[in-house]
N, C-alpha and C positions, 0 to 999 in steps of 0.2 A: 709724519713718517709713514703712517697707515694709508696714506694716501699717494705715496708715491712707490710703494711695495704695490700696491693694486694698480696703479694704473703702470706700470713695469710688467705686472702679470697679463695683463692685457693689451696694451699696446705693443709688448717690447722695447727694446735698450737702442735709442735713438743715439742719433750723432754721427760726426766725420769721423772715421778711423785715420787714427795715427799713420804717417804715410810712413815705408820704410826706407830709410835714410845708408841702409849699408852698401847702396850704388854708388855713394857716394863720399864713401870712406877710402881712404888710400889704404896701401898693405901696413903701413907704419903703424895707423891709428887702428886698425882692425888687431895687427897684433899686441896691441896696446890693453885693446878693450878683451883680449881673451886672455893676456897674464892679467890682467884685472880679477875676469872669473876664477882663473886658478889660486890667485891669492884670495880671495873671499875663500872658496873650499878649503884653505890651507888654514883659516883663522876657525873657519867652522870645527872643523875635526881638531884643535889643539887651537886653545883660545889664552895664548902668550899676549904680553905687551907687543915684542916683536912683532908677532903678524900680525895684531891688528894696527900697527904701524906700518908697514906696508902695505897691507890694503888701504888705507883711506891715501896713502900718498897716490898709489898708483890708480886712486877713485878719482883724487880730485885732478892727476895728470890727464887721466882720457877725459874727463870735464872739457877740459881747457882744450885738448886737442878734437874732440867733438863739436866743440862751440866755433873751432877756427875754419875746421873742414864743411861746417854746414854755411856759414858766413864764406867762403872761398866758393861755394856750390850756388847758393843765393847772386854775388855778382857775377858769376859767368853765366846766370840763366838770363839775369835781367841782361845784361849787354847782350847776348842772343837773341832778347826778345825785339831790339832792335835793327833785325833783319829779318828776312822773305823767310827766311825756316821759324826765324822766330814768332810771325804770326801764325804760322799752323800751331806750336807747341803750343799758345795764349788759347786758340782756340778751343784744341784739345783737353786742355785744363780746364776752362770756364764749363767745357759739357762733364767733366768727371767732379767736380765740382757740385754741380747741380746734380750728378747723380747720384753723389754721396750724400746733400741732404736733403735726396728723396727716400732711401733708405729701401730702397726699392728689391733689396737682398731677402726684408723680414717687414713685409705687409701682412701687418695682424687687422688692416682694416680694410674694406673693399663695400661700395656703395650697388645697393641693390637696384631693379629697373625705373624705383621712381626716385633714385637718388638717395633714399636715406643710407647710412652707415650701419654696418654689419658687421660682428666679431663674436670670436670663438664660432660655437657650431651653427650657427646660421652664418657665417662666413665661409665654413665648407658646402651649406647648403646650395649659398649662392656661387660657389666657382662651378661646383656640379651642375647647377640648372643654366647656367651659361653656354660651359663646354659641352654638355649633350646637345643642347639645342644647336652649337654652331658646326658640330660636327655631325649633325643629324638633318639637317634645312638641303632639303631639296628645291633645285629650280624649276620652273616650268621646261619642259622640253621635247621634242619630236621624240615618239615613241621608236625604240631601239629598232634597227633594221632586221629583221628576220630572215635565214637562208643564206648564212655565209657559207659556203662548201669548206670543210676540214680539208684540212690535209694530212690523213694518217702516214704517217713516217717513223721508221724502227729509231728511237734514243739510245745510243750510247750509255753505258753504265760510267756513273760518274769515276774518274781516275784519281787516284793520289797527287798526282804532281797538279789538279785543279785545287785538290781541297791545301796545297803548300801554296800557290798563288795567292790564295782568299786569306788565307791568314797572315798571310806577309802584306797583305792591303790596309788589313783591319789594323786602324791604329790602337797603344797603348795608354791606359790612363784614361780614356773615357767612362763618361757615366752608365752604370749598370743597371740593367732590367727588374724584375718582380723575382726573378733565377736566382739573384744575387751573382751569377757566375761570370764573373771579368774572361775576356779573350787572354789574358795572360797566363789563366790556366792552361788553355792550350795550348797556348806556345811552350810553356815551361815542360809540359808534358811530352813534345816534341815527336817523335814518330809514331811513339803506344797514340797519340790525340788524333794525328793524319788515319791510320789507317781506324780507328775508332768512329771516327766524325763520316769517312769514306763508307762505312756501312751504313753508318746512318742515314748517309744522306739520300743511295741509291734504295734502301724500304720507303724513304718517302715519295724517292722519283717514283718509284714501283707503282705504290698504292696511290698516290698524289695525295695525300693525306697527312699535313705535319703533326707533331706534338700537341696535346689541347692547350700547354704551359705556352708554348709559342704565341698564342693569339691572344695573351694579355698582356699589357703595356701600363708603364707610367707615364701621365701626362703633368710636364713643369711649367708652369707658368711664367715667360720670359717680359720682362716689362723693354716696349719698344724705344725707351728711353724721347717719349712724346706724348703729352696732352695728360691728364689728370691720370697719377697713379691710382689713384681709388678707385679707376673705373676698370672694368673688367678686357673692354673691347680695346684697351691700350694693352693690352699685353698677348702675348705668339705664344698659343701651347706648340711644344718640342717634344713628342715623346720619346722614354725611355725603353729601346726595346731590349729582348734578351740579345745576348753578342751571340750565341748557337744560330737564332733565328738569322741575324745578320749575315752569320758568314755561308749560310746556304742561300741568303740572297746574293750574294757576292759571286756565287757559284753559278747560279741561274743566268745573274747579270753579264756573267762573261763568255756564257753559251751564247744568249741572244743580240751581242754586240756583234757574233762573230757571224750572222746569218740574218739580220736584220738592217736594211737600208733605213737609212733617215736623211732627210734633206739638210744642205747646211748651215740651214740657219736656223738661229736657238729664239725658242717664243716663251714669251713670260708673261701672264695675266692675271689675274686674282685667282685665288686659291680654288681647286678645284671644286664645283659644286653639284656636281651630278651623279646621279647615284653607280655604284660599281656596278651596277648591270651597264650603264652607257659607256662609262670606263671599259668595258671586257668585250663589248659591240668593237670600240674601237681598234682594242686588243689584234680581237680574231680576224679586223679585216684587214687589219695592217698583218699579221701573221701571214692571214692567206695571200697574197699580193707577194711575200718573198720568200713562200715557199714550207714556212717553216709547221714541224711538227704540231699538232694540235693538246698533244701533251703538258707541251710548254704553257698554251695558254690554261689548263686545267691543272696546274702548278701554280702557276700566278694568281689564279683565282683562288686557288685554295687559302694564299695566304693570308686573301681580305674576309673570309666568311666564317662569322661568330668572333669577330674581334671584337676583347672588351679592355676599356680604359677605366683610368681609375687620376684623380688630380690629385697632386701632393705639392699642399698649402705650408703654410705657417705653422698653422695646429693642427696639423695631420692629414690625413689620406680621405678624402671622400669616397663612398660607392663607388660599385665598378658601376660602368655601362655600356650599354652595345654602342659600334661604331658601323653606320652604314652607308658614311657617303667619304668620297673623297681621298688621296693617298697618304701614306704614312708619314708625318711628318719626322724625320730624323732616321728614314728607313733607307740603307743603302741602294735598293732597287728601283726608290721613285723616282731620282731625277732623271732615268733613263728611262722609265715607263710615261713618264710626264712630256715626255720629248714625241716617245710613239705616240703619245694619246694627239698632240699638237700636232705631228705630220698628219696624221689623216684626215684632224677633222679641217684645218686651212690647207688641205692640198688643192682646193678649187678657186682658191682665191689670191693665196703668195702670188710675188713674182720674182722674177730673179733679182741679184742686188746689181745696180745700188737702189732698186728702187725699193725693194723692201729689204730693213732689216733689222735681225732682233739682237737683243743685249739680255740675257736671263730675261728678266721680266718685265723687260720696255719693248716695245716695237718701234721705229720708225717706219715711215709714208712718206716716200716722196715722188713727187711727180711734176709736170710741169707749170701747173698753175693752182693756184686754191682750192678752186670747186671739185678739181680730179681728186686734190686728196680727201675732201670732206665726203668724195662719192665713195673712195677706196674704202675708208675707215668706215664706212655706215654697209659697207658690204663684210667686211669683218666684222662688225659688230652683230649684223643680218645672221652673217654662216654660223659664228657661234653661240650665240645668247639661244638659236632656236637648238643648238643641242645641250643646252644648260648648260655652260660657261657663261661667263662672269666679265665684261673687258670695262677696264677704267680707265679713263681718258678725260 
């Protein structure tokens, strides 16, 4: 027993969880199983022969109607699995299956860089020495262009009816930041939140200087549902940011949609790796080219300078530490900054479709014969790997 209490405390409580079966109860047997509950409470509080003769009758009815409706669920799945939808559902099952007993929810074990196994605090040690290092690895790269000309231009004071747009974007029920504070505070808050949040946001436009609470995050460790769970580099940190910070990205994000050109095709490559000085070269030359305030770009910079993460494991929270390369992941403003950053730096090399074109994070090349496209590809591979991007192919 002593030995299965310790290694409980230290591995965790393994297994497939109980799948939930009331998808697939009719109203009959549902209303069944809840005068069931009621007669249980009913024997509880006043413990007659009577009620506990109803209860056990109305236990062993839902039994028997439980037992029919899961057996009635069970042949309709298997004769589904006998047609074209039913090998996607087989499939679908066989990965949730496997993911269930990888247990992939509550990794109390994680193998360090020469493979041996780590738990408890040499476990947070090793998520911490991972995710600094992979969010901190710079590429080699052409040093940043110097002499982009600004473009000073008077900003607009942020309006009300922006900061009602941003909150009606930000969805409900997501995961909250180091703030603790859910967006549904300020919806619930309602106009006192709009015109509250509307000051705030115009002293940051002012000074371009946000919150210091802003620039910390939670990073989660996501398993990519591929290749050894124990291993670190199978798993997507996602960070957790405050929903405040978000929905003044949101706000930002809908100023420079509405004044910034972007090509229309979407490019996807490995995750950025070049430090935000080359991220904010990119920025400013794409800024400058459509005109737009240089404000904005000394807004957007703000948001990435002295940002600290922090991992939250199994057995708790590692150290914060600095983040100096690369965009936020789980941040509303990166997929649209990650777009800018990609129009400028392959603006010399695209071509129009159909011969180039991107899917999020595939590109195709096509051209008329092999050798063009293995000359296309090593010219994209050329333009960007020398401004430290990353391309996998």
């Amino acid at each position: 027993m002593d030995m299965l209490v310790k290694g409980t405390e230290v591995m965790g409580k393994f297994g497939v969880k109980e799948r939930n079966l009331e998808g697939q109860m009719n109203e009959e047997v549902q209303d069944s199983i809840q005068r069931k509950r009621l007669a249980k409470k009913k024997w509880d509080m006043d413990r007659t022969e009577e009620n506990r003769q109803e209860y056990k009758e109305l236990q062993r009815r839902v039994k028997r109607e439980v037992s029919k409706a899961k057996q009635k669920a069970y042949d309709e799945f298997y004769t589904r699995l006998d047609t074209r939808e039913g090998e996607k559902d087989l499939n679908r099952l066989a990965r949730q299956r496997d993911r269930d007993g990888k247990d992939v929810q509550q990794v109390r074990v994680i193998k360090d860089r020469d493979g041996r196994v780590r738990t408890s605090e040499s476990l947070q040690r090793r998520w911490n020495e991972y995710f600094e290092e992979l969010m901190n690895e710079e590429n080699e790269r052409e040093k940043r262009v110097e002499g982009v000309n600004s473009v000073e231009q008077k900003v607009d004071k942020i309006r009300k009816d922006e900061v009602r747009k941003a909150l009606k974007r930000m969805k409900s029920g997501e995961a909250i930041g180091p703030d603790d504070i859910p967006v549904e505070v300020w919806k619930c808050l309602g106009e006192a939140a709009v015109e509250f949040l509307t000051s705030l946001f115009n002293r940051v436009l002012e000074s371009e200087r946000m919150p210091e609470e802003w620039r910390r995050s939670v990073l989660v460790p996501i398993f990519k549902n591929k290749g050894d769970v124990q291993s670190c580099s199978n798993y997507r940190g996602i960070k957790l940011m405050n929903h405040t910070m978000k929905l003044w990205e949101r706000v930002v994000e809908a100023r420079l949609r509405k004044v910034v050109e972007i090509c229309e095709q979407q490019y996807g490559f490995m995750p950025i790796k070049s430090t935000t000085d080359a991220i904010f070269a990119s920025f400013v030359a794409n800024f400058w080219k459509s005109g737009v305030a240089t404000k904005y770009v000394s807004v957007v910079q703000d948001m990435y300078e002295r940002s600290r993460t922090m991992v939250r494991c199994a057995v708790g929270q590692t150290e914060e530490f600095k983040v100096e390369v690369g965009l936020h992941q789980g941040s509303a403003l990166s997929p649209f900054l990650f777009a800018m950053v990609m129009d400028q730096l392959s603006e010399e090399v695209r071509q129009e479709s159909p011969w180039t074109m991107m899917f999020v994070d595939d590109i195709v090349i096509c051209s008329e014969s092999r050798e063009q496209v293995e000359e296309n590809l090593e010219r994209w591979r050329f333009t960007l790997e020398r401004r430290g991007m990353k391309v996998s192919h």
